[in-house]
C-alpha positions, 0 to 999 in steps of 0.5 A, spaced: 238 012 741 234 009 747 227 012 746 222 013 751 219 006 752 214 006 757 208 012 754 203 009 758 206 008 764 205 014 770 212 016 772 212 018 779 217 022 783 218 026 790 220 034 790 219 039 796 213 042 796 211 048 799 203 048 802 201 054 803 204 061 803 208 059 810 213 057 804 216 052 809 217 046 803 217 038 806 218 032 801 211 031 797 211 024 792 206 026 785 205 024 779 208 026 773 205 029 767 203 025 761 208 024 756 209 025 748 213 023 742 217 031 743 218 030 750 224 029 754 224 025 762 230 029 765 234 026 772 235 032 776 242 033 778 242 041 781 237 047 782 238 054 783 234 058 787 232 065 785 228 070 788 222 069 785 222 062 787 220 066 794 215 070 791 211 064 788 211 060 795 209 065 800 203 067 794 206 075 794 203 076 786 196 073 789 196 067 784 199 061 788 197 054 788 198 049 792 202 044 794 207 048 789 214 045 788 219 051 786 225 052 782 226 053 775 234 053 774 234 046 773 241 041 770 240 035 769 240 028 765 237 026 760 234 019 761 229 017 756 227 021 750 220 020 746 220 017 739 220 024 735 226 027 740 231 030 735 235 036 740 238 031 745 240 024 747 240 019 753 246 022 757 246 029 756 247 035 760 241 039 759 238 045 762 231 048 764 229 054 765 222 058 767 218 056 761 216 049 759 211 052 754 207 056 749 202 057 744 207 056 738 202 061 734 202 068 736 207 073 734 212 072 740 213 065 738 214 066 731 218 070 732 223 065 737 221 069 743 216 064 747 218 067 754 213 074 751 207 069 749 201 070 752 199 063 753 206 060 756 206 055 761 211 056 767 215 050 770 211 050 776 205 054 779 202 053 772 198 047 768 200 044 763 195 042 756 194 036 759 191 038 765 196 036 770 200 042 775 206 043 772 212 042 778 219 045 778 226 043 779 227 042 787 225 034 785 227 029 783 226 028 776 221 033 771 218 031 764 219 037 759 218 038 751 224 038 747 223 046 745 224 048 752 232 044 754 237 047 752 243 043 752 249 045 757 256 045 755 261 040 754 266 042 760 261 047 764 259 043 771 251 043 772 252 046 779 255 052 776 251 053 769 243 051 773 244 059 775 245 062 768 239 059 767 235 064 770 239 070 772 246 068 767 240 069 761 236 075 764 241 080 764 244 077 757 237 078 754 236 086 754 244 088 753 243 083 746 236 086 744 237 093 746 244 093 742 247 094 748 253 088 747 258 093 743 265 094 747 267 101 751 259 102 754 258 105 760 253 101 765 250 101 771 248 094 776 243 096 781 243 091 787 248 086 787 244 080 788 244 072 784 242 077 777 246 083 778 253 079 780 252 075 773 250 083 770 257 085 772 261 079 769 257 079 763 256 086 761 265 085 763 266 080 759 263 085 754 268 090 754 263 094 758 265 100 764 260 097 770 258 101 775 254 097 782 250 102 785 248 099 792 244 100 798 250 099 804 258 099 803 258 093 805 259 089 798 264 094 795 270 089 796 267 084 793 264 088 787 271 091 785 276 086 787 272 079 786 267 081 781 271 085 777 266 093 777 271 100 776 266 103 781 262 102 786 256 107 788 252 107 795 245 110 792 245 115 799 251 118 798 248 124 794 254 128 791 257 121 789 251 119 785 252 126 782 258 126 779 255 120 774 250 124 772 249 124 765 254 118 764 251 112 764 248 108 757 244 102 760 242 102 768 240 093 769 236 095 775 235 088 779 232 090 786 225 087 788 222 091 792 219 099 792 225 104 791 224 110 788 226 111 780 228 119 780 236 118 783 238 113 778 234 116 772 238 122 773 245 118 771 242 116 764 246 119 758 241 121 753 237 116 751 240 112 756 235 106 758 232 103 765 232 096 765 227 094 770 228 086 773 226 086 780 218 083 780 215 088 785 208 088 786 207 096 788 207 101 782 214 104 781 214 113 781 217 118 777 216 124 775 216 125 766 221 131 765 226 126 767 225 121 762 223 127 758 229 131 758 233 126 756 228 121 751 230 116 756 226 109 756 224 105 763 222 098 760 222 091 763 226 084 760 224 078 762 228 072 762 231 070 755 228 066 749 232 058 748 235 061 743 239 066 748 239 062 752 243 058 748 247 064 745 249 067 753 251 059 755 257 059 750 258 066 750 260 064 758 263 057 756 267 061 751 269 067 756 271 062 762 264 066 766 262 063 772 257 064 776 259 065 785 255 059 788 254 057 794 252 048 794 247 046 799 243 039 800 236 039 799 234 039 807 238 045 808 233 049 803 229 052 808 234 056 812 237 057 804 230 060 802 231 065 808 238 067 808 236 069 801 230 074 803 236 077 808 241 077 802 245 073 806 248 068 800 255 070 795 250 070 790 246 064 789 244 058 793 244 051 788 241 045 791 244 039 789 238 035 788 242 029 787 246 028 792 241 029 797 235 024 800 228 027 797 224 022 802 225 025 809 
């Protein structure tokens, strides 16, 4: 096994960075960060591009820092491993998602669920212990800890896992922590975005009866006859959304902006849950007899520990699940970012890194 035989020597590498919260990205050369015995030098090959990319490089959350490489879907190679790697090989077709780092001590980390620890370093728009910014995937190459790479499946193309990453494991997550992956449940997606298009095959593949609740009727078609929904819902059409009244078990709530919670919390069973998904920066309303009455819970996931992440990767190579992707080269990637803000994109854009020329 080859190690990682250049410690000492900085390595360097060219990404597309965004400077200010204009979040136009154009080609930007850094260094590395320092690398270590359980660190991993990873080739992009690919990377998704997910809403919250948006958010951090037009400093939505008032916490962005410039110049700011994005993506955190990221498959890719495995170039050279540190001496005291164990978990992968020069070669390997490996993953990495929003995480890059944690503490190791508190009660999340010991409990294998680092994405819940307070002091994590995300892939971009963070430091790292050694005092360097941590960039993410829109780039040539990245150097992250073993803990935090996944190994893809043998057989599941890079394109089609780098979404899965992110959007594959967010909806994973919540269904096998709240007990929800059991056959015969009744579900809702609301929005059909890059994760509510995953939360409809995943929450499928688990035997479960999904309803999509969207805004428009635009994406019924697609939602019943591609992605495999039993019903589909427009939130407006008020005698429709009553007639589910009472009859959902779990609601996966994917929208990113302001939307009231009342009309969806009314189609909860008793103790049916709201699982919240879309990073909103204004606080959300309700009025407490809805939770009330039914002891219905609102609660939020975040991505998915490296444990489910692994777990929802087999879980989709074994079912055959793919995610719909539409490939771009890396020049394309601000018409993509802005497409995505409009929802005009069947349902997530993966820049294919490799093939494209980093240095413009």
């Amino acid at each position: 096994m080859q190690k990682m035989g250049s410690l000492e020597v900085e390595k360097e590498t060219t990404g597309w960075a965004a400077r200010d919260p204009s979040g136009i990205l154009s080609p930007y050369t850094y260094t590395l960060r320092n690398t270590g015995p359980e660190d991993v030098y990873v080739r992009v090959i690919c990377c998704g591009i997910c809403h919250t990319d948006i958010h951090q490089i037009k400093n939505d959350l008032g916490m962005s820092n410039y110049p700011m490489v994005p993506g955190h879907e990221v498959v890719g190679e495995v170039v050279e491993v540190g001496s005291e790697v164990t978990k992968f090989r020069v070669g390997d077709c490996v993953g990495v998602g929003v995480i890059v780092g944690c503490c190791k001590t508190c009660r999340p980390c010991k409990a294998d669920i680092e994405q819940y620890c307070n002091k994590k370093i995300w892939s971009y728009n963070d430091v790292y212990t050694d005092g360097r910014p941590t960039q993410g995937g829109f780039a040539g190459a990245m150097v992250v800890h073993q803990q935090f790479v996944v190994k893809i499946p043998d057989g599941m193309s890079a394109e089609q896992a780098a979404p899965l990453l992110c959007a594959g494991v967010t909806v994973y997550s919540p269904l096998n922590h709240f007990g929800l992956k059991e056959s015969g449940l009744r579900g809702a997606i609301l929005g059909l975005g890059g994760v509510g298009h995953m939360g409809v095959k995943i929450a499928k593949a688990m035997g479960h009866h999904v309803t999509v609740i969207s805004s428009s009727n635009k994406k019924r078609e697609e939602a019943i006859e591609h992605l495999g929904a039993d019903e589909y819902v427009v939130s407006s059409d008020s005698a429709r959304m009553q007639e589910f009244a009472d009859s959902i078990d779990y609601i996966i709530d994917t929208i990113p902006v302001f939307h009231p919670l009342e009309p969806y919390l009314s189609l909860l069973k008793v103790d049916g849950k709201l699982i919240l998904m879309g990073v909103i920066n204004t606080p959300l309303q309700f009025v407490s007899p809805m939770v009330m009455l039914g002891r219905k819970t609102i609660t939020g996931s975040f991505v998915g520990s490296i444990k489910e992440t692994e777990e929802m990767l087999e879980f989709c190579k074994e079912r055959e699940l793919t995610s719909t992707i539409e490939v771009v080269k890396m020049d394309y990637v601000n018409a993509a970012l802005e497409r995505l803000e409009k929802n005009d994109v069947r349902y997530r854009f993966v820049v294919d890194v490799a093939g494209s020329k980093l240095e413009q």
